[in-house]
C-alpha positions as CSV (number, residue, x, y, z in Angstrom):
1,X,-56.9,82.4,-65.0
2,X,-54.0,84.0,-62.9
3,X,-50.5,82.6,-63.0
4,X,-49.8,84.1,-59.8
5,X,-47.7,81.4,-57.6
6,X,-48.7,78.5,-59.9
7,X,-45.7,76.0,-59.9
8,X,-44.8,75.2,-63.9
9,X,-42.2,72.5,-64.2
10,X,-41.1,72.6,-67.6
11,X,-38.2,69.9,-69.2
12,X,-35.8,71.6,-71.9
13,X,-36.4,74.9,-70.6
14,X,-32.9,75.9,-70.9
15,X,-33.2,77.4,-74.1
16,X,-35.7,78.1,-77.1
17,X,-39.2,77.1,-76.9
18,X,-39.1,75.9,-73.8
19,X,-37.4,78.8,-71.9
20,X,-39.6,81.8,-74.2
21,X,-43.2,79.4,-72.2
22,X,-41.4,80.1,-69.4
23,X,-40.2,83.9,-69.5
24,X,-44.3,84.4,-70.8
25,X,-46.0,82.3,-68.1
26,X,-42.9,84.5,-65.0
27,X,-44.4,87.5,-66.6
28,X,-47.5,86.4,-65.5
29,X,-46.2,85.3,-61.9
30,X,-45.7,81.5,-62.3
31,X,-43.1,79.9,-60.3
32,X,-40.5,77.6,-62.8
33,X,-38.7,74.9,-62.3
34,X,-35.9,75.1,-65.4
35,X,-35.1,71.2,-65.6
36,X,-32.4,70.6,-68.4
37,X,-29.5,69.1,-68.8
38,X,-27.2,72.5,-69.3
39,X,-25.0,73.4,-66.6
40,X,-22.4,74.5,-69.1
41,X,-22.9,76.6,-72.0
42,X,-22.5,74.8,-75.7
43,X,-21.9,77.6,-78.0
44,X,-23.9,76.0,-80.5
45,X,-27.0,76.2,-78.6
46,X,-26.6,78.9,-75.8
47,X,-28.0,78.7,-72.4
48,X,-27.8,76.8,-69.1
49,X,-30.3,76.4,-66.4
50,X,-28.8,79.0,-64.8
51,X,-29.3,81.8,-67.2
52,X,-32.7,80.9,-67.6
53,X,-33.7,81.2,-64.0
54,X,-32.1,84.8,-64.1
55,X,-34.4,85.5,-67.1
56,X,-37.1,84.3,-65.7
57,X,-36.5,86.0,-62.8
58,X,-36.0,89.5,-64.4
59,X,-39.6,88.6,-66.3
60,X,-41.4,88.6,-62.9
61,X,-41.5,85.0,-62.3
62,X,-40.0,83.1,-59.3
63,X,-37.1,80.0,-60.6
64,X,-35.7,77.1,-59.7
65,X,-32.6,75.6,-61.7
66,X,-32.4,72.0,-61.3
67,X,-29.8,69.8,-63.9
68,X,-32.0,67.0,-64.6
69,X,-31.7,64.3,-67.6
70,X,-34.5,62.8,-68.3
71,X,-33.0,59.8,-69.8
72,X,-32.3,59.0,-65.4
73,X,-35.6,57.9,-63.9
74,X,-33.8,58.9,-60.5
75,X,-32.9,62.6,-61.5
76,X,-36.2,62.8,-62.5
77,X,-37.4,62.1,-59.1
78,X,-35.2,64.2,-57.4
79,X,-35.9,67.2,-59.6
80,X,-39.8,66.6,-58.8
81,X,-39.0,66.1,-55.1
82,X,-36.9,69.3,-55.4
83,X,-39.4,71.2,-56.9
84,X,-42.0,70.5,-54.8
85,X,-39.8,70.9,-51.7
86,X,-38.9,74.5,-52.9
87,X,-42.5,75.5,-54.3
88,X,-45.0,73.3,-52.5
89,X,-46.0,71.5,-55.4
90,X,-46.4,71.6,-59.0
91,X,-49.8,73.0,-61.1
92,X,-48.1,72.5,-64.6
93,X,-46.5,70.5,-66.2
94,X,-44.7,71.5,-69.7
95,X,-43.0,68.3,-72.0
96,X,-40.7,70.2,-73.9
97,X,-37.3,68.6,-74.0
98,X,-36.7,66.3,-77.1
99,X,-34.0,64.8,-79.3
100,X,-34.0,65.1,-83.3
101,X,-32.3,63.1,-86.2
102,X,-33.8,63.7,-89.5
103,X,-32.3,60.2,-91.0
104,X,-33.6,57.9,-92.9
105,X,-33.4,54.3,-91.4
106,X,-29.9,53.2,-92.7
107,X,-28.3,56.0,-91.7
108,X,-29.8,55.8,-88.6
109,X,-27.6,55.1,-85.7
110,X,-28.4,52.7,-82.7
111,X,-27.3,55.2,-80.6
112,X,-29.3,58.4,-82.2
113,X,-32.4,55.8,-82.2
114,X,-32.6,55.4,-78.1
115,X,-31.6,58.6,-77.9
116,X,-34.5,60.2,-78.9
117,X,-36.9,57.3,-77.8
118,X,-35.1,57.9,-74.0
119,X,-35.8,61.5,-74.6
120,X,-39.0,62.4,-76.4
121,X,-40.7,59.1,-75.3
122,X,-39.4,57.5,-72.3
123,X,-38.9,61.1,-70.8
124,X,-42.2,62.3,-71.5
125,X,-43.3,59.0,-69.9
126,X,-41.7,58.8,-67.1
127,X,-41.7,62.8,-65.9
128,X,-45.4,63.2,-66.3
129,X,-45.6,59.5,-64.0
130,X,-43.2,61.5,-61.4
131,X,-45.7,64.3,-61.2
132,X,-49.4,63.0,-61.8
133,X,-49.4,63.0,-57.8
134,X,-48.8,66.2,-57.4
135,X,-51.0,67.7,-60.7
136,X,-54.0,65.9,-58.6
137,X,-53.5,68.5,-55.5
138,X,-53.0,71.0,-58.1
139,X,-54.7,74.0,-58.5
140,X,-55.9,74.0,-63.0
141,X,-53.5,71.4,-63.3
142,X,-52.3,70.8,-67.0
143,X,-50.1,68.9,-68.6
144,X,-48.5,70.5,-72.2
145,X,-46.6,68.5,-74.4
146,X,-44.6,69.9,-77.1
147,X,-45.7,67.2,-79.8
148,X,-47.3,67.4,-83.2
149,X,-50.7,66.0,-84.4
150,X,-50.8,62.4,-85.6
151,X,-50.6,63.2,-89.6
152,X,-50.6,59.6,-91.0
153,X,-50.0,61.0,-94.0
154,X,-47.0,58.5,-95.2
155,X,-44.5,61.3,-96.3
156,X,-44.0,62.0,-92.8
157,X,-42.5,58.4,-92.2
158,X,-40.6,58.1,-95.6
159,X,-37.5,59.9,-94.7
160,X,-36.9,59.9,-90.3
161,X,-39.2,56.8,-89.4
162,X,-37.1,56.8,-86.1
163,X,-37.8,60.3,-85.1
164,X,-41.7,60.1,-86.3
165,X,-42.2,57.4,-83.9
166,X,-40.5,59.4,-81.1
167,X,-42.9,62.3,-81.8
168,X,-46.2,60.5,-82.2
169,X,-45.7,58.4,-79.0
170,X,-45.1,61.7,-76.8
171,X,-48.5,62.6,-78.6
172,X,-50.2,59.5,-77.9
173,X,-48.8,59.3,-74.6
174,X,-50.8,62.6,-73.6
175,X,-53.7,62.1,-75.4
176,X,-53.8,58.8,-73.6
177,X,-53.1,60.5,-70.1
178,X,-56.3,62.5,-71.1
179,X,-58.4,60.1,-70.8
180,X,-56.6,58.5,-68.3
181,X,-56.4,62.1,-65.9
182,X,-59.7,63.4,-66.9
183,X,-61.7,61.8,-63.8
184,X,-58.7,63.9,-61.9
185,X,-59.3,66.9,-63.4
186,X,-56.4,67.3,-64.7
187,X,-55.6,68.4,-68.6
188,X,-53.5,67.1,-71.1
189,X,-52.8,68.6,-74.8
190,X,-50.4,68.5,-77.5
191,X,-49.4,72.2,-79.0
192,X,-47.6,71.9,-82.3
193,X,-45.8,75.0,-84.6
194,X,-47.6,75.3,-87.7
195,X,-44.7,77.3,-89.3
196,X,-40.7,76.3,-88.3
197,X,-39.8,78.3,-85.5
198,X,-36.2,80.5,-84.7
199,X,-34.1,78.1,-82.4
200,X,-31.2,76.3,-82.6
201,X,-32.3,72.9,-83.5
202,X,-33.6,75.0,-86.8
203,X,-30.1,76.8,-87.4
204,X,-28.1,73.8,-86.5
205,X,-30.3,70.9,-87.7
206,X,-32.8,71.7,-90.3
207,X,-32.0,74.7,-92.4
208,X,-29.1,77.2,-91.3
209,X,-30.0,81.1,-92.1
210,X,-32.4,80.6,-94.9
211,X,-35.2,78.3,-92.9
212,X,-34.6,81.0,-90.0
213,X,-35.3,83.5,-92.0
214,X,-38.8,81.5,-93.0
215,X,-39.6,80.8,-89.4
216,X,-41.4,82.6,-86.9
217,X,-40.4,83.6,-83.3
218,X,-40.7,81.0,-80.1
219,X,-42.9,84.1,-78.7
220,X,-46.0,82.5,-80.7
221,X,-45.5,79.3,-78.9
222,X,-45.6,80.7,-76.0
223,X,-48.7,83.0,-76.2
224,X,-50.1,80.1,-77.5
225,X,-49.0,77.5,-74.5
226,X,-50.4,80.4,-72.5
227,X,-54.1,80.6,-73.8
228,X,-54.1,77.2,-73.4
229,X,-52.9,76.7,-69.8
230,X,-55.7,79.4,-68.8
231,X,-58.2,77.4,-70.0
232,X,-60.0,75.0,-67.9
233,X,-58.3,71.7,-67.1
234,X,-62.0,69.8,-66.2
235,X,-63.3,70.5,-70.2
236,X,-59.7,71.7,-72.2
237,X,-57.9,68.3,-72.3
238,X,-57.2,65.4,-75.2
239,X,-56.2,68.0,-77.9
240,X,-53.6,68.3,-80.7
241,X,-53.3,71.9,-80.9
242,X,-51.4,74.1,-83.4
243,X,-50.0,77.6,-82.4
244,X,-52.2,79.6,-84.9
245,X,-55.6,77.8,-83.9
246,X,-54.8,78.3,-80.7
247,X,-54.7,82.2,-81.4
248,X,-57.5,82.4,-83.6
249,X,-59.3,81.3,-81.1
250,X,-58.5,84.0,-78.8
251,X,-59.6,86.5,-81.8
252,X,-55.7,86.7,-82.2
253,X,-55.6,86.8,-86.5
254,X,-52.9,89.1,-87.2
255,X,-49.8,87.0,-86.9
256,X,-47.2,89.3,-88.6
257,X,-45.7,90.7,-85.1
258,X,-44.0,86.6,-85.1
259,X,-42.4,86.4,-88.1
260,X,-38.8,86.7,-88.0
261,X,-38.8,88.6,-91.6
262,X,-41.5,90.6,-91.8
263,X,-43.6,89.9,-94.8
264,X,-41.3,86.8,-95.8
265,X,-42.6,83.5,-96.8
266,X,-43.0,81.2,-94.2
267,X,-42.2,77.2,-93.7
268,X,-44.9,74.6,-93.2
269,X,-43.2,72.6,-90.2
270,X,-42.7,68.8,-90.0
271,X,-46.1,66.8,-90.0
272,X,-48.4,70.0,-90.9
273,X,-49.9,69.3,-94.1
């Protein structure tokens, strides 16, 4: 499945995971739309949407930088109008932005609580609404959300109820658009890390150097993202994949090239058992 002059609109794709789907899918001739927040650069976290769309341009790809925060149901509108102004429409659709707190419910703000139910939930929500019209005159349309697989498994819930919820409603929501798109032709999957992976919500957030050190590279989320956007939209759609099923799938076994210390031990991410 060619790439060439597909229209990817992908949310968080500033930086990390969401910026390495779209420097792989540019290599492969897509056309992005880079909607984040970052118009500025936070030392902490590095990028804006501006270096992105250079990136992506020097991968191959064509870009568009829009500042869009999906908390604002009218930016996300305009960054959809925008995009589809500039590209002629939109084939692709990539959920990636998302908030974290790892608290447990007393330490739990009000404030960190909406924010990652406006982001991970609402956002998901409301950007796929603003571009199901478009996905239906697309050409393999998908929709990828960056969202684990519903482990009920009650250690997952013990210690960040709050951002458990936010996760597993952006995975229902797409396995509910699934079923809901399918008569459209138009795909929608989940694609989950089994290992942590090298960005900054890792280094700032979860573990500093040492979990780093235990993680693998965005790169494999990316190739994965990739297999799976090549697939066909009428018969690949309503799954929770993880990175290294993906892969094996595609005969891909050998792993080691992701690992940011070769030969280290790596960390099972949140909700993989």
């Amino acid at each position: 499945m060619s790439f060439s002059n597909k229209t990817v609109f992908i949310t968080g794709a500033s930086r990390g995971i969401g910026k390495a789907i779209a420097l792989k899918l540019a290599a492969e001739g897509a056309q992005i739309v880079v909607a984040a927040k970052s118009t500025e650069e936070n030392p902490k976290l590095g990028g804006t949407i501006y270096s992105a769309a250079k990136e992506i341009e020097e991968a191959g790809g064509k870009a568009l930088a829009v500042q869009c925060d999906i908390r604002d149901e009218a930016q996300i509108q305009d960054a959809v109008s925008k995009a589809v102004a500039h590209f002629g429409g939109i084939d692709i659709l990539i959920n990636n932005a998302s908030a974290i707190s790892l608290t447990p419910t007393e330490q739990t703000e009000a404030k960190r609580f909406d924010l990652m139910h406006d982001i991970n939930v609402r956002g998901t929500f409301l950007v796929s609404k603003a571009c199901i019209p478009h996905l239906k005159k697309g050409n393999n349309a998908h929709i990828l959300t960056l969202s684990p697989p519903l482990n009920l498994d009650m250690k997952w819930f013990a210690n960040h109820i709050a951002y458990t919820l936010s996760k597993y409603n952006m995975t229902m929501i797409t396995l509910g658009l699934a079923a809901e798109l399918k008569k459209f032709n138009i795909a929608a999957n989940a694609l989950w890390p089994r290992t942590t992976i090298a960005t900054a919500a890792v280094q700032n957030l979860l573990g500093g150097d040492m979990l780093m050190k235990m993680s693998r590279t965005t790169d494999i989320i990316a190739d994965a993202a990739f297999y799976i956007l090549s697939r066909p939209s009428a018969t690949c759609t309503g799954n929770s994949f993880i990175d290294e099923q993906v892969l094996a799938e595609e005969g891909i076994t050998d792993l080691e090239k992701y690992s940011v210390t070769a030969g280290g031990k790596l960390y099972n991410d949140l909700f993989i058992g």
